[in-house]
C-alpha positions in Angstrom: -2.1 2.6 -2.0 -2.8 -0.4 -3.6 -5.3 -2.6 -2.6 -6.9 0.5 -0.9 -6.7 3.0 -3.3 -6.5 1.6 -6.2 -7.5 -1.9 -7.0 -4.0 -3.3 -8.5 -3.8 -6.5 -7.4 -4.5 -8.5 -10.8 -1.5 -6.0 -12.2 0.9 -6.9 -9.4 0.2 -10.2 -9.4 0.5 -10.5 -13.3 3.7 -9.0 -13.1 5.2 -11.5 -10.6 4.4 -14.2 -12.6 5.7 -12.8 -15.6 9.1 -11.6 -13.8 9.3 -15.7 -12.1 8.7 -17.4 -15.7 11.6 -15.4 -16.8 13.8 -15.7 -13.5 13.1 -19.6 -13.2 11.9 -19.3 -9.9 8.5 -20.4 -7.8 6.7 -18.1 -5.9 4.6 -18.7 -2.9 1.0 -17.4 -2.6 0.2 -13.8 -3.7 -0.7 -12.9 0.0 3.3 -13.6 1.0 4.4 -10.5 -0.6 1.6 -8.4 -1.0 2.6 -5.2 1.1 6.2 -5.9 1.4 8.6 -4.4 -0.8 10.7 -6.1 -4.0 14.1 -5.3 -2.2 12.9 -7.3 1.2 11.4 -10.8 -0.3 13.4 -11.0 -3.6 16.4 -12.0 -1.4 14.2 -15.1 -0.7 14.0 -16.2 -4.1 17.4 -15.2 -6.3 20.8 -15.0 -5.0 22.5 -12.0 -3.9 24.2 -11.5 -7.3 21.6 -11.5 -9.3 19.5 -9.3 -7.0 19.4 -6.1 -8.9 19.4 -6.8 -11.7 16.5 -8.9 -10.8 15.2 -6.0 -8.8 15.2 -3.6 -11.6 13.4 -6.3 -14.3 10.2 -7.0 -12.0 10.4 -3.0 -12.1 10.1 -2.7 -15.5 7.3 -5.2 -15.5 5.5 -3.2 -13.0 5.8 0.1 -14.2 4.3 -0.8 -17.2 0.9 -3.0 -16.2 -0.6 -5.1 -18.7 -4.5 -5.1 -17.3 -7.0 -2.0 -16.0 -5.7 -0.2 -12.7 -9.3 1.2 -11.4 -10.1 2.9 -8.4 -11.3 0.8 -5.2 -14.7 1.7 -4.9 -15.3 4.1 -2.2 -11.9 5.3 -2.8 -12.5 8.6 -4.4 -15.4 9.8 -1.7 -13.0 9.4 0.9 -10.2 11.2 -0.9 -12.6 14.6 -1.8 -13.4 14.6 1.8 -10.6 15.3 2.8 -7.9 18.6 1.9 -4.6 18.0 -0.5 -2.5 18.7 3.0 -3.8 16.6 5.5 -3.7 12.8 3.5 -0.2 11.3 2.4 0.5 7.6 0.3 2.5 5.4 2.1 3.5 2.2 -0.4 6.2 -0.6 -0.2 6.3 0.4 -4.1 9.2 2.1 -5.6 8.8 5.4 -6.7 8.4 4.3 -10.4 5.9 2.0 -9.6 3.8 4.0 -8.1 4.0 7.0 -10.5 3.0 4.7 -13.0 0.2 3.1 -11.0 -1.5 6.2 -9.6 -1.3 7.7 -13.6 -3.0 4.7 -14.8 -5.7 5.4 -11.9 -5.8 8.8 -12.7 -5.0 9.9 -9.3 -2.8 12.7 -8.6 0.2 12.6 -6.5 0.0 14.0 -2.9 2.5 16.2 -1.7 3.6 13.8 1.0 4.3 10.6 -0.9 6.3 8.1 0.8 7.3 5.1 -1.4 9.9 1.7 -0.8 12.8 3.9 -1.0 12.5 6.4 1.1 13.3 4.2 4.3 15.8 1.5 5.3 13.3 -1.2 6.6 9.7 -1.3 4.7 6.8 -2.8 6.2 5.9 -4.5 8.8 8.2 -2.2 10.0 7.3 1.1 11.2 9.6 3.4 9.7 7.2 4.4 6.5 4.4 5.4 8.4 6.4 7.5 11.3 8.5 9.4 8.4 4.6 9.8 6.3 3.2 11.4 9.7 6.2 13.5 10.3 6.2 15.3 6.7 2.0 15.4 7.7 3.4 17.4 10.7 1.5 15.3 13.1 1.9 12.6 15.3 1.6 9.0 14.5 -1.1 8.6 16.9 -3.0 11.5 15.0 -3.2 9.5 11.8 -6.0 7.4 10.1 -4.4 4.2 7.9 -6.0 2.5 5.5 -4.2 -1.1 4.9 -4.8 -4.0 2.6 -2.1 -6.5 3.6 -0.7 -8.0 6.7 2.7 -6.6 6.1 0.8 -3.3 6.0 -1.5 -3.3 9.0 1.4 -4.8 11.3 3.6 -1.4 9.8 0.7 1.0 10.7 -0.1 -0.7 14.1 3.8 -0.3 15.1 4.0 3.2 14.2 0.9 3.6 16.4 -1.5 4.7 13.8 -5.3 3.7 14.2 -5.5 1.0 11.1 -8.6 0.4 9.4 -8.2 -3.3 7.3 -9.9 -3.6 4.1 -10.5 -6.8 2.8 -9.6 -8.2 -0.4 -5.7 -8.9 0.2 -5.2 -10.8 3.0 -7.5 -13.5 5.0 -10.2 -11.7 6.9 -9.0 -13.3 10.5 -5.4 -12.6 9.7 -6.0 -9.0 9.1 -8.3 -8.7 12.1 -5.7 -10.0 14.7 -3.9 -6.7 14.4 -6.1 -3.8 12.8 -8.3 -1.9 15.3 -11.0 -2.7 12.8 -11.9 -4.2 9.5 -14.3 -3.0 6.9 -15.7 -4.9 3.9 -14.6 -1.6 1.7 -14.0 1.8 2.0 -17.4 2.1 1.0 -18.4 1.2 4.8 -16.3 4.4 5.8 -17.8 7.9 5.3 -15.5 11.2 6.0 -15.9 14.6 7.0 -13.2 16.8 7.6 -14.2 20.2 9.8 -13.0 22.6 11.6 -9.5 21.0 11.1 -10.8 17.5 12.4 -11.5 14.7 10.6 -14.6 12.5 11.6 -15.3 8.6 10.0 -18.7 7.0 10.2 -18.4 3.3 9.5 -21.1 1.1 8.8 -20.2 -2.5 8.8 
């Protein structure tokens, strides 16, 4: 979702260094967390006892963005190609979050929606995209993911998806060590969907 739908990156990013002035802690490059959720590198940064209550303040921060959330370009081609049933989010945002962030994008909600909460280990692990293809009622193997970040690709190559990188998040060479290929933007991607198959033309 973001980074691939929807081009929140300066949002996120705002956020955590708004939520580490207030904490009193340093954060490492953007890159380190993008695609991982709160509740998996927050540990690495407060102590255990302040850890939700930390958890819900970066929250707060992020469900209520400060800058523009717009569409990644070549975003909304791909999403009118395809039908409401057959596509699903799957974030390492909470539930929250995302609402928030897909409203501000003016994007509505599929019906299979898979956020930072619904699993026990987010990505890189592959848990997120194995329960998003089984409420798809398809086979990991059968599904198309679009990733961002590091954390993300390694997640969707786990489950056994076919991962296409976009670049943007995460260094270029990092991102094409593990995605089956890596695309500029989605604009290098064209869909079709027919006859209850889904074709991609990409154009790098």
């Amino acid at each position: 979702m973001d980074g691939t739908l929807i081009d929140s990156a300066a949002a996120i990013e705002q956020a955590w260094k708004v939520w580490a002035d207030n904490a009193g802690v340093t954060m490492q490059a953007p890159s380190t967390y993008h695609g991982r959720t709160a509740r998996s590198f927050l540990p690495e940064l407060v102590s255990a006892d302040r850890l939700e209550a930390e958890l819900q303040a970066l929250a707060l921060l992020e469900e209520n963005p400060q800058t523009e959330i717009p569409l990644i370009a070549g975003a909304k081609q791909i999403l009118e190609a395809i039908p409401a049933d057959r596509w699903a989010i799957v974030t390492s945002s909470v539930q929250s979050v995302a609402l928030a962030r897909l409203s501000a994008a003016q994007i509505l909600t599929p019906a299979v929606f898979i956020t930072g909460g619904d699993v026990a280990k987010g990505k890189p692990a592959p848990h997120c995209y194995e329960l998003g293809a089984s409420c798809l009622g398809v086979a990991p193997a059968d599904c198309v993911a679009f990733e961002d970040s590091l954390a993300g690709v390694q997640s969707a190559q786990a489950a056994g998806c076919f991962c296409i990188a976009v670049e943007g998040t995460a260094d270029r060479s990092e991102l094409a060590r593990h995605a089956d290929i890596v695309v500029p933007t989605l604009e290098s991607v064209q869909v079709s969907y027919q006859d209850g198959q889904l074709h991609l033309q990409i154009h790098l």
